[in-house]
C-alpha positions as CSV (number, residue, x, y, z in Angstrom):
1,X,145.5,-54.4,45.8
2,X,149.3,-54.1,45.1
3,X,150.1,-56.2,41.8
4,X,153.3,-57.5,41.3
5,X,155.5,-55.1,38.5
6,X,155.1,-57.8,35.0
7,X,158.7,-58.3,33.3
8,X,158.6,-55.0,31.1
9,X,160.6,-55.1,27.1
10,X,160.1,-51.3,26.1
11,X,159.9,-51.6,21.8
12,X,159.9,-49.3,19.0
13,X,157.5,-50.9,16.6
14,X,153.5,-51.4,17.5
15,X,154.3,-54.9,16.1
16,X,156.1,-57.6,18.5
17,X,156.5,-61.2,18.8
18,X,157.4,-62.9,22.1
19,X,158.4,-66.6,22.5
20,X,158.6,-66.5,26.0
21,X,162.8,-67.7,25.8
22,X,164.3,-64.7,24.0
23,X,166.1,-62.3,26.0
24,X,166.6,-64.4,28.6
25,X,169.9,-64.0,29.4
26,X,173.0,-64.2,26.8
27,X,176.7,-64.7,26.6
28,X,179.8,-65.7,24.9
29,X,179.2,-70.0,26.8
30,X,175.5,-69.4,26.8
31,X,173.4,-72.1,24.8
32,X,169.8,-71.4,24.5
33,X,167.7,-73.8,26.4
34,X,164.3,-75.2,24.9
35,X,162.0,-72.8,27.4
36,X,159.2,-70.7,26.7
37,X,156.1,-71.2,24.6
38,X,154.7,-70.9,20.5
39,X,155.8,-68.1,19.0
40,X,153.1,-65.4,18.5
41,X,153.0,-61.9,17.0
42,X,150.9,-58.8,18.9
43,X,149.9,-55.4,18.3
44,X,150.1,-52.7,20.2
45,X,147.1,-50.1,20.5
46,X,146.0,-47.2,21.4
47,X,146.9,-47.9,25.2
48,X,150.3,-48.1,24.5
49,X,151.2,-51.7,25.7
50,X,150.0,-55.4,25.1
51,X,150.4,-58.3,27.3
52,X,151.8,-62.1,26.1
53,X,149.3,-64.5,26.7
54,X,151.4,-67.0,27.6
55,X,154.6,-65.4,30.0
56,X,152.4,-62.3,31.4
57,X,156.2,-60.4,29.5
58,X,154.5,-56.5,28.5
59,X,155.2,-54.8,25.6
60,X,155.2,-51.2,26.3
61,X,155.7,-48.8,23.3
62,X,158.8,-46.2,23.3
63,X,157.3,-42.9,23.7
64,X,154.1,-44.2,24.1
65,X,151.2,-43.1,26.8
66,X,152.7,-45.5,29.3
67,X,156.4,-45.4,28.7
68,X,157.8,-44.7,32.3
69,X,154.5,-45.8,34.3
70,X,154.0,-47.5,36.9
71,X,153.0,-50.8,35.5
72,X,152.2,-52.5,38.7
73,X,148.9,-49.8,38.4
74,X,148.0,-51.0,35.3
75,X,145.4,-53.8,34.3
76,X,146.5,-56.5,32.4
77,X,145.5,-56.7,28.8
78,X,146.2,-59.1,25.9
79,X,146.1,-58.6,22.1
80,X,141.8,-57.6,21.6
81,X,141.4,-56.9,25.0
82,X,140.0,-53.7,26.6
83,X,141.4,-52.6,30.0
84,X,138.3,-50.2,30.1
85,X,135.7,-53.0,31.0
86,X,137.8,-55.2,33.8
């Protein structure tokens, strides 16, 4: 089953927060719009990336065991899951 590639933020920290609006775009005349969802905080593990609940956006840390894979290959996981046991 081909999966379709998530929206990848490569970090430096094993500690992120997403809000689902940040990064969206930017610019000089850009106003932020009121998108996304609640702020949250998640920690990455041992596998080297964490899912956001809410926007599917994947964390993946610099250096880490997955930095340069192919995500679409890899399951999806939130913050306390295990992809071992999908």
């Amino acid at each position: 089953m081909n999966m379709e590639t998530p929206e990848v933020v490569t970090v430096e920290t094993k500690r992120v927060s997403c809000d689902g609006a940040s990064a969206i775009r930017g610019g000089a005349n850009y106003r932020p719009a009121a998108l996304g969802h609640p702020k949250i905080y998640l920690e990455i593990d041992e596998h080297g990336y964490v899912d956001c609940g809410y926007c599917d956006r994947r964390f993946v840390l610099k250096g880490g065991p997955v930095d340069g894979a192919d995500h679409s290959q890899l399951p999806d996981i939130s913050e306390g899951a295990d992809p071992g046991h999908r």
